[in-house]
C-alpha atoms as one frame of an Amber mdcrd trajectory, in Angstrom:
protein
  17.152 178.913 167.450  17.320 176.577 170.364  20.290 177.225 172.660  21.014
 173.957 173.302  23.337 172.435 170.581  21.413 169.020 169.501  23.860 165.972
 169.334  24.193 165.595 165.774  25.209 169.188 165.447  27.687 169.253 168.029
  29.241 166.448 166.208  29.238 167.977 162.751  30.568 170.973 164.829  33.668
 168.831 166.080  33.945 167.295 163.102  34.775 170.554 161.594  36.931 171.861
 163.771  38.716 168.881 164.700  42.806 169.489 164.614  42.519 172.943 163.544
  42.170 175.366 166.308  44.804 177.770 167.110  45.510 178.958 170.910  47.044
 182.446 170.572  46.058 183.809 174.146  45.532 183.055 177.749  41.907 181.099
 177.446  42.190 181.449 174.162  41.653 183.859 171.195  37.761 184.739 172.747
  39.342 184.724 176.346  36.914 182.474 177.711  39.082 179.255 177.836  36.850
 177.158 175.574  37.701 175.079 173.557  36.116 173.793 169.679  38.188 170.866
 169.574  36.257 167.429 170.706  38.898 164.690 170.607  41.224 165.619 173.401
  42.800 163.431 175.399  41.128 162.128 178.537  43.932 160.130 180.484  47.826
 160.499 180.674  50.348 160.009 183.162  54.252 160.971 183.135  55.035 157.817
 180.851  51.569 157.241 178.959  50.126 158.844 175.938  53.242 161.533 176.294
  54.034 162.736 171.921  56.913 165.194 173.814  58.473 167.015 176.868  60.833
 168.902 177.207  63.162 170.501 180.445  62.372 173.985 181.627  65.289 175.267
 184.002  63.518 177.045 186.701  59.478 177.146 188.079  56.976 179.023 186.049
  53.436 179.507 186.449  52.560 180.910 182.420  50.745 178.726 180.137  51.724
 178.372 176.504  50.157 179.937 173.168  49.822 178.154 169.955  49.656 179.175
 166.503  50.510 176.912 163.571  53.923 175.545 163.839  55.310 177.406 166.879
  54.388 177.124 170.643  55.125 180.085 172.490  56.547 179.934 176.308  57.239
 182.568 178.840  60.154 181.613 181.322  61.993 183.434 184.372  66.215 182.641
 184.729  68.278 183.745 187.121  65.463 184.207 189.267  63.807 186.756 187.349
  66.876 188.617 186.592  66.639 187.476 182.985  62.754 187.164 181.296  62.533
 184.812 178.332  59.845 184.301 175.654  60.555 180.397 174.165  59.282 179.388
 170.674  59.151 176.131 170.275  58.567 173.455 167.439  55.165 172.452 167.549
  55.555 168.496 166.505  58.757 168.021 168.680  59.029 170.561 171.152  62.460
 171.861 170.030  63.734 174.832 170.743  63.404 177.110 167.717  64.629 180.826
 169.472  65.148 182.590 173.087  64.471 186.210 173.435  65.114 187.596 176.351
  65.239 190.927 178.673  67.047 192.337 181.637  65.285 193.221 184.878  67.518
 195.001 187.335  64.209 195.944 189.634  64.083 193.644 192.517  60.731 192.412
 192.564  58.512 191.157 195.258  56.757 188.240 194.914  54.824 184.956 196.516
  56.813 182.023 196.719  54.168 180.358 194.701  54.042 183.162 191.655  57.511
 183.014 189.974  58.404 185.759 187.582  56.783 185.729 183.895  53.186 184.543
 185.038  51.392 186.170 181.904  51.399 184.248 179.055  52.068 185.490 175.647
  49.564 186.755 173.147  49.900 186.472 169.110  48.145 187.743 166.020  49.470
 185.037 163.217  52.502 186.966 162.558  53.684 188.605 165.816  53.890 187.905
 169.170  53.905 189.939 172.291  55.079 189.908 175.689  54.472 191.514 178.982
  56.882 190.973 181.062  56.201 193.441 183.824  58.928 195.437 185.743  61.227
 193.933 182.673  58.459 195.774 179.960  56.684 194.430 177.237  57.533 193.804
 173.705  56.515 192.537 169.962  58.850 190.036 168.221  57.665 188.340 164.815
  57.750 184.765 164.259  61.573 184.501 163.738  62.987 186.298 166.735  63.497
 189.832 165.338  62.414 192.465 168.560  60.346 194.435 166.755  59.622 197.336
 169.633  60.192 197.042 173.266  58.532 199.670 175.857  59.835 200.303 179.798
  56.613 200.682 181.568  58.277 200.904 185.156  58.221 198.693 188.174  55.720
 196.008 189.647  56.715 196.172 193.086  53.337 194.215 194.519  54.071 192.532
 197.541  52.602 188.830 195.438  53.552 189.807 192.268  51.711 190.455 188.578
  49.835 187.862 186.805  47.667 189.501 184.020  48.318 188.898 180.491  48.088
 190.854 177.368  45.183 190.456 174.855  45.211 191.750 171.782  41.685 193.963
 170.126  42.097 195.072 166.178  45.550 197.265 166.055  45.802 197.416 170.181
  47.777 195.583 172.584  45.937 195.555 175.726  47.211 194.900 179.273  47.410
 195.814 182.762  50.314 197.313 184.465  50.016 196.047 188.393  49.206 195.630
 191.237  50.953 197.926 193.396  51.435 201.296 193.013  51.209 202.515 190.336
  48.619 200.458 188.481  46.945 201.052 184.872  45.048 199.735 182.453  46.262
 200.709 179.116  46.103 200.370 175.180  49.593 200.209 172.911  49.606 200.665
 169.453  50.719 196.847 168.027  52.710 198.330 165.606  55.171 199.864 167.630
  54.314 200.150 171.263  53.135 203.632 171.185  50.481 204.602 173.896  47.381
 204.654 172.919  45.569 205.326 176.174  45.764 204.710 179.670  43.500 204.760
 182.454  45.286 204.789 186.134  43.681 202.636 188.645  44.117 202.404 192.607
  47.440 201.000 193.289  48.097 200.173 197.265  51.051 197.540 198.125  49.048
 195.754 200.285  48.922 191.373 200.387  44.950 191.736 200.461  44.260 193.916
 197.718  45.231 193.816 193.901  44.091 192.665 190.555  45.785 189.777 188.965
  43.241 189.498 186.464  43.187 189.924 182.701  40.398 191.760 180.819  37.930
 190.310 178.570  36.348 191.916 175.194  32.427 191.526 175.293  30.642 192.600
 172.344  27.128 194.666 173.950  24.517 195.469 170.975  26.640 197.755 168.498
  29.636 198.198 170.858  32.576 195.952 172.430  33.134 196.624 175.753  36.788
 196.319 177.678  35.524 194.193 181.288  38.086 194.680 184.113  37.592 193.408
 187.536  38.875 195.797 189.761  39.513 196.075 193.648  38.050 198.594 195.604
  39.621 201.510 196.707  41.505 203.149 198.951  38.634 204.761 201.511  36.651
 201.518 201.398  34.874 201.277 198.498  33.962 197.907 197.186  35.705 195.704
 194.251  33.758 195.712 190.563  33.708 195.495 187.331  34.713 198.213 185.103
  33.507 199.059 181.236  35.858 200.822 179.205  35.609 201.258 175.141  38.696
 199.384 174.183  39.836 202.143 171.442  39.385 205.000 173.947  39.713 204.053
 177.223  36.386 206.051 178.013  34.902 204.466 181.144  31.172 202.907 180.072
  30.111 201.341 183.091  30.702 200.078 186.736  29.064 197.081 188.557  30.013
 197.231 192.351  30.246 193.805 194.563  33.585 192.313 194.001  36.454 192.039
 196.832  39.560 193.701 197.249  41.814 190.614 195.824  41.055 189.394 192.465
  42.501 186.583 190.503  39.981 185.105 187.607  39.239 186.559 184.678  35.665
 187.686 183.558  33.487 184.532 183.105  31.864 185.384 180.046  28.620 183.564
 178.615  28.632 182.207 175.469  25.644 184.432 174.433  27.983 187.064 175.196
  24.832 188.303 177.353  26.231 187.565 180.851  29.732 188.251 182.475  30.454
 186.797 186.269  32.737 187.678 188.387  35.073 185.986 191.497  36.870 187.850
 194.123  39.682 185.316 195.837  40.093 185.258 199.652  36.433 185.220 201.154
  35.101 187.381 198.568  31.825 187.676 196.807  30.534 186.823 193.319  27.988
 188.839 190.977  26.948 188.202 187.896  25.824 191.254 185.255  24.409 192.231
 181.736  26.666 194.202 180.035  25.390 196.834 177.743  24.528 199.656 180.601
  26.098 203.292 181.195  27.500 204.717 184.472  26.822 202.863 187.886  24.579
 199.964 186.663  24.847 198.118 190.153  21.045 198.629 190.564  19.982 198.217
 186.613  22.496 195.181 185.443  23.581 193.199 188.296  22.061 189.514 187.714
  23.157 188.196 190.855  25.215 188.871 193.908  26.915 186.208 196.242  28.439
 187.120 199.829  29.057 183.450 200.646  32.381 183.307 202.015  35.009 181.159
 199.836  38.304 180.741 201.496  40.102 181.229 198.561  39.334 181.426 194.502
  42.334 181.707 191.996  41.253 179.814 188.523  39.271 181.130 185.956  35.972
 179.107 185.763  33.560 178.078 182.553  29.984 178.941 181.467  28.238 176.122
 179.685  24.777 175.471 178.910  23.980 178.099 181.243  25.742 176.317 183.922
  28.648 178.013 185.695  31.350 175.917 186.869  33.958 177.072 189.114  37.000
 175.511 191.579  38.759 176.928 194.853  42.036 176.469 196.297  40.512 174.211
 198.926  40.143 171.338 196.190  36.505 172.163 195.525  34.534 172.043 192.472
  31.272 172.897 192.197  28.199 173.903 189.518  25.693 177.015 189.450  23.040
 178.501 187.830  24.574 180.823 185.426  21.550 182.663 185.508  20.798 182.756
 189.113  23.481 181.935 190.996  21.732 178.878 192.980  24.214 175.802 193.948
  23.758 172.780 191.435  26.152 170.702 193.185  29.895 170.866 194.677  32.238
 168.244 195.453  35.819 167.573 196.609  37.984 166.351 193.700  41.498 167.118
 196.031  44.420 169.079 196.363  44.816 172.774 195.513  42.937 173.952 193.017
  44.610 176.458 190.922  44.584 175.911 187.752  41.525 177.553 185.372  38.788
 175.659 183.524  39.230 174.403 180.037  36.121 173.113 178.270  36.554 171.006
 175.042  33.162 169.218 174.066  31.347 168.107 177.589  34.048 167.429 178.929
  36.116 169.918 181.650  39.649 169.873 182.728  41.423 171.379 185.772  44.719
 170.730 187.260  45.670 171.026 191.147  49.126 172.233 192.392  51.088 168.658
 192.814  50.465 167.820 189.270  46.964 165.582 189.030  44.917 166.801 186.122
  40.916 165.825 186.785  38.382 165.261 183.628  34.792 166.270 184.980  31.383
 166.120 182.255  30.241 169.588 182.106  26.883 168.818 183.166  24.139 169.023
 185.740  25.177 165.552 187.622  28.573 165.157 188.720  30.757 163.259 187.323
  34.579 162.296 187.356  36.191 160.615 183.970  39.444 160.740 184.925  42.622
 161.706 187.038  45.816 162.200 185.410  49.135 162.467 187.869  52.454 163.639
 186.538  53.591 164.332 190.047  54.992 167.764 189.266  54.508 170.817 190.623
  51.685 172.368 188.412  50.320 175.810 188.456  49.473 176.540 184.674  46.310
 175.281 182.968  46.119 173.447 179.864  46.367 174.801 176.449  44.815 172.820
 173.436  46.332 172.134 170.079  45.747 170.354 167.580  43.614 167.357 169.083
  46.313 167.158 171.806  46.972 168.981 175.286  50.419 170.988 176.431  50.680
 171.082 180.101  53.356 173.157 182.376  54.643 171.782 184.948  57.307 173.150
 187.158  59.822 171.457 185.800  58.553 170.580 182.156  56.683 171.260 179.311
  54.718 167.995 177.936  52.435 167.082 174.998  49.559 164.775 175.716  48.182
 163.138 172.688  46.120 160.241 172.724  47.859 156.793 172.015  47.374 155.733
 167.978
């Protein structure tokens, strides 16, 4: 079958799907932040084509999860003191429940990466929280704590930022940077370890994961892909394999840097996974699928080029890789390759990660203007959308509109009648 989707399928595609996708995760439920709805809106501003917002009372970088009638919101008070998970009406934005823990460990963090920066994670019926040095727990759709687990401190000099995923009966998530730091696997049922892998943990403000795994399926076998720094005696930042039941350790794929921020960028084909270190670092691409070191055997692509600074996750599409720095820069690659398509300035900071609905991408930059770019081969600006807030958190679909965090608010964009 040709990879390309033809028009008229794509259409019947959107047609299909149009209204009716969930969000349950970070990127959503495959993790890769696309999108199957086709009829999202393409210009807003703080008054225009705005169905809801509501007040949050302190900064917050999380983005919020969607399933049916509820919305799903992780928020710091009291400066972290107090960690929140918010459901929300879907239609209105109304505050349905607050469930919240105590964190007595004083925390360290960036001025720019308030508390509660992973984002919630749901099944349908459940829905879990990490929310780090303050633990993690499983609450069902009304409120009722169903488990709650103390996994210790997160005492990172810039904080956590990984979320949960969830992978048949596991919760999966990352416990870090800093020291200590692990990757580990919790029954979903009632927070019971499952396994746990413990990584290199050094408090230093160049070196940490802030990343959050993604689930690749690899022939007959899914593997667990974690982007990992390097190590303490100078060994270089990669990607790690694990079997997500297990923990076993499949492969590694040296060539990332010590500071990590984006999640796996994971083809569609499910046949390619690329990686992005932040501060200067480099970016690989590799087949997944191997066993042991497969830096020689699996490694598409390797890029030294120095960027000053990568924190958003980017988007494969039509095997072109799209990707945005803090410096305001967008630009497109060869998935396959690696070689520079184009790249151009759309302005400001850069933070926010990808979301791909249709042709069409959106990315936000730190005052609060959202850009709408055609996910294509020439570049191309539809639109820019200003709310003039403070705006960290990318966009989360639902239900042929868009809910965007700001700082200061949480907003539904629909598209006037």
């Amino acid at each position: 079958m040709n990879r390309r989707t033809t028009p008229f399928c794509l259409l019947l595609f959107c047609a299909g799907s149009l209204h009716a996708e969930n969000w349950p995760a970070w990127r959503g439920a495959d993790g890769t932040g696309v999108s199957r709805e086709c009829d999202l809106p393409v210009r807003w501003s703080a008054t225009t084509n705005i169905r809801w917002k509501v007040p949050l009372p302190e900064p917050g970088n999380s983005t919020p999860i969607v399933w049916g009638d509820r919305v799903f919101l992780t928020q710091g008070l009291d400066g972290g003191k107090r960690r929140t998970l918010l459901a929300l009406d879907r239609k209105s934005g109304r505050q349905l429940w607050q469930r919240e823990l105590a964190c007595s460990v004083e925390e360290t963090s960036h001025g720019q990466n308030p508390p509660c920066s992973a984002s919630p994670v749901t099944d349908g019926k459940h829905v879990f929280v990490y929310l780090a040095s303050a633990g993690v727990a499983a609450y069902d759709f009304n409120g009722n704590r169903l488990w709650h687990r103390d996994l210790g401190p997160v005492l990172h000099k810039w904080g956590n930022g990984g979320s949960p995923l969830l992978y048949r009966d596991v919760l999966i998530l990352f416990h870090g940077p800093g020291v200590p730091s692990s990757l580990m696997a919790l029954k979903k049922s009632t927070g019971e370890t499952v396994w746990k892998s413990d990584e290199v943990g050094i408090n230093s403000p160049v070196f940490g994961s802030w990343s959050t795994p993604a689930v690749v399926r690899a022939g007959q076998r899914d593997e667990l892909v974690m982007p990992l720094p390097g190590d303490e005696i100078g060994g270089p930042g990669r990607f790690q394999a694990y079997d997500p039941l297990t923990g076993n350790v499949l492969w590694q794929c040296a060539g990332l840097g010590n500071e990590v921020y984006a999640m796996p960028i994971v083809a569609p084909a499910g046949d390619l996974i690329v990686g992005i270190s932040g501060h200067n670092g480099p970016t690989l691409a590799v087949r997944p699928g191997g066993s042991g070191d497969v830096t020689q055997s699996h490694r598409v692509w390797h890029s030294a080029l120095q960027i000053p600074q990568r924190i958003g996750s980017g988007i494969i599409h039509d095997d072109l890789l799209f990707l945005s720095d803090a410096n305001g820069f967008v630009e497109c690659l060869a998935a396959r390759t690696g070689e520079p398509i184009w790249k151009e300035r759309l302005g400001g900071d850069l933070w926010g990660s990808l979301l791909l609905a249709g042709d069409k991408l959106y990315v936000s930059n730190l005052a609060g203007d959202t850009f709408v770019l055609r996910a294509a081969r020439k570049f191309e600006v539809l639109a820019k959308n200003s709310i003039g807030e403070p705006t960290y958190a990318p966009l989360a679909p639902s239900q042929g509109e868009l809910l965007l965090r700001t700082h200061q608010h949480l907003y539904c964009i629909g598209q006037a009648p």
